[in-house]
C-alpha positions as CSV (number, residue, x, y, z in Angstrom):
1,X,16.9,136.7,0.6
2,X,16.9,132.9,1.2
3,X,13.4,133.2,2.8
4,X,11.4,134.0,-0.5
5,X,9.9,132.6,-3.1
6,X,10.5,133.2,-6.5
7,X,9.4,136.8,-7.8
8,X,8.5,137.8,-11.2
9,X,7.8,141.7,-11.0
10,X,5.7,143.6,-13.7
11,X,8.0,143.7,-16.2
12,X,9.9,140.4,-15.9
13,X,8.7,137.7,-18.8
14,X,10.0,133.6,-18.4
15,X,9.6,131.7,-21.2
16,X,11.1,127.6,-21.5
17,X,13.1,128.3,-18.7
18,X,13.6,126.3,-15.2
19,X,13.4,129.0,-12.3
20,X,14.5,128.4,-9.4
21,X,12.8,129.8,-5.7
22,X,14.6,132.8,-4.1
23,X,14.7,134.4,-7.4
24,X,13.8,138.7,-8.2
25,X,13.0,138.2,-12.0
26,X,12.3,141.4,-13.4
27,X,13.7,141.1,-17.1
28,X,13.3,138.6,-19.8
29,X,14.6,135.1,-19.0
30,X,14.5,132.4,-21.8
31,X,15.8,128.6,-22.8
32,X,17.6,129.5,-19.8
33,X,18.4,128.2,-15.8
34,X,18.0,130.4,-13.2
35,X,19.4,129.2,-9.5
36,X,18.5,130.3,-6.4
37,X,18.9,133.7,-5.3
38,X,19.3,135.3,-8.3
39,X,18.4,138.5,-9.3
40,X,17.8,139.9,-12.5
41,X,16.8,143.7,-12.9
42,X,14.6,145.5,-15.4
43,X,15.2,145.4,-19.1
44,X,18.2,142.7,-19.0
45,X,17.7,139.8,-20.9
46,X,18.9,136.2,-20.3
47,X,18.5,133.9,-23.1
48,X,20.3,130.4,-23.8
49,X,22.0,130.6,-20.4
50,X,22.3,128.8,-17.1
51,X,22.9,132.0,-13.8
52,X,24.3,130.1,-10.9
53,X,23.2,130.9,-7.5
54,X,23.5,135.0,-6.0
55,X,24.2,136.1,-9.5
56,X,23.4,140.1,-9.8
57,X,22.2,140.9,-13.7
58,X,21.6,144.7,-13.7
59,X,19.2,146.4,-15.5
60,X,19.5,146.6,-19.6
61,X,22.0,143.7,-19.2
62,X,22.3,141.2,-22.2
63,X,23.4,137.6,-21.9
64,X,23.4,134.9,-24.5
65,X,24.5,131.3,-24.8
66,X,26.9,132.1,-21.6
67,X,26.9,130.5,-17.8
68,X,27.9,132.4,-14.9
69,X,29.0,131.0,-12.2
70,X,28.0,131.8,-8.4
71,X,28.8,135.1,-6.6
72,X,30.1,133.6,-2.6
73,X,30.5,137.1,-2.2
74,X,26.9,138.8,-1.8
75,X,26.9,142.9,-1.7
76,X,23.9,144.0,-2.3
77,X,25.6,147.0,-4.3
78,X,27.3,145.3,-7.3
79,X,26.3,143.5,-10.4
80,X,28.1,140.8,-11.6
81,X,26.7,142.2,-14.9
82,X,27.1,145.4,-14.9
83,X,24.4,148.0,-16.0
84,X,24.0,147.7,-19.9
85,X,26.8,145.3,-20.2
86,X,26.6,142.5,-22.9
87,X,28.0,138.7,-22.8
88,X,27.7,136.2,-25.3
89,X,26.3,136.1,-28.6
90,X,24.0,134.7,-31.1
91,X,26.6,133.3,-33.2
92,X,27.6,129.6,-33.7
93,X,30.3,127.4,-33.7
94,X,33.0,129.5,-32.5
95,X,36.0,128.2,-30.3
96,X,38.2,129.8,-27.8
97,X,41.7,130.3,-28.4
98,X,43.2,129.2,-25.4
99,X,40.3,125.7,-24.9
100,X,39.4,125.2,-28.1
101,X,38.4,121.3,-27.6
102,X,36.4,122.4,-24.5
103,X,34.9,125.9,-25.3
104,X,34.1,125.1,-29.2
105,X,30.2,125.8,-29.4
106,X,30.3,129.6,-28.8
107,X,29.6,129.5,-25.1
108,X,31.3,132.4,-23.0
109,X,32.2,131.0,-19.4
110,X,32.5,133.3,-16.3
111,X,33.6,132.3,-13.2
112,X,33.0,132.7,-9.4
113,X,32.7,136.2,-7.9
114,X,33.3,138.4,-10.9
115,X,31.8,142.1,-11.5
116,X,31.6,142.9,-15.4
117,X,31.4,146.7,-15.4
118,X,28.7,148.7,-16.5
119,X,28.2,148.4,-20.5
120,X,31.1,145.9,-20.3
121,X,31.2,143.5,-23.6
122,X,32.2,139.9,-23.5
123,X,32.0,138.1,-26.9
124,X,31.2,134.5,-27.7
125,X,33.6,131.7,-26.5
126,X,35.2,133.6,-24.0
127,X,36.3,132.6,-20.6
128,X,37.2,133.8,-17.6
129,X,38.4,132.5,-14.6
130,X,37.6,133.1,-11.2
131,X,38.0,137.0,-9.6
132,X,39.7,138.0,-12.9
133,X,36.9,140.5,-14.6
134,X,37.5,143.2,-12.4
135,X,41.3,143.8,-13.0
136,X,41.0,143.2,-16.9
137,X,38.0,145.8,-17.3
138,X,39.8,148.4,-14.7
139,X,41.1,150.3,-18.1
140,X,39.4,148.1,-20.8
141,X,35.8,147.6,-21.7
142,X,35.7,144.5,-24.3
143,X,37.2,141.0,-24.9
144,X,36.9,140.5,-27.7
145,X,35.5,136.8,-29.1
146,X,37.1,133.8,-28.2
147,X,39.7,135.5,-25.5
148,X,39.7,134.5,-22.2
149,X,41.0,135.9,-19.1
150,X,43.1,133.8,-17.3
């Protein structure tokens, strides 16, 4: 993976964004940052976000004003956003309940190594912390805006 250069594929569109090499872009990346080894599959859609390195986005995935950090753990079979899944929104000026002084501009933060399940929803100014996801979406498919997982 680390021995390629950046790949746009036939449906993948970059617009204002900083793309880095090692990259699969084959969705719709915009205003955003994309680190290394990344891949992002057909029909998701990254806009207003920074995707830390390994980060998986499957296909029909939708991620707004969010960051996601790194994925340490590569498998080749999982998403860190899951098929269809949706993180982050369009709206403004909303705060998180548990960091309101540090999550206030409607930014969602996910950490390290965590697998949103397929059509998953995250809100805006939500966080959560490292490994978490995966536990809190085993029998629930939405956190709701400003929640976190902690």
């Amino acid at each position: 993976k680390l021995n390629r250069f950046a790949l746009l594929d036939e449906k993948g569109s970059i617009k204002k964004s900083f793309i880095s090499d090692h990259c699969y872009i084959n969705g719709k990346v915009e205003n955003s940052i994309i680190f290394p080894g990344v891949d992002i599959e057909e029909g998701a859609v990254v806009i207003d976000s920074i995707i830390l390195p390994f980060v998986k986005i499957g296909p029909g995935a939708r991620i707004i004003n969010s960051i996601i950090d790194e994925s340490t753990v590569v498998d080749e079979d999982r998403y860190n956003a899951g098929i269809n899944c949706r993180i982050g929104n369009e709206e403004k000026f909303m705060k998180n309940n548990d960091f309101p002084a540090m999550l206030s501009s409607s930014i969602t933060l996910i950490g390290k190594n965590n697998y949103i399940k397929e059509n998953g929803i995250i809100g805006a100014a939500c966080f959560i912390a490292s490994e978490k996801a995966e536990q809190y979406f085993k029998d629930r498919s939405r956190l709701n805006d400003g929640e976190s997982v902690l």
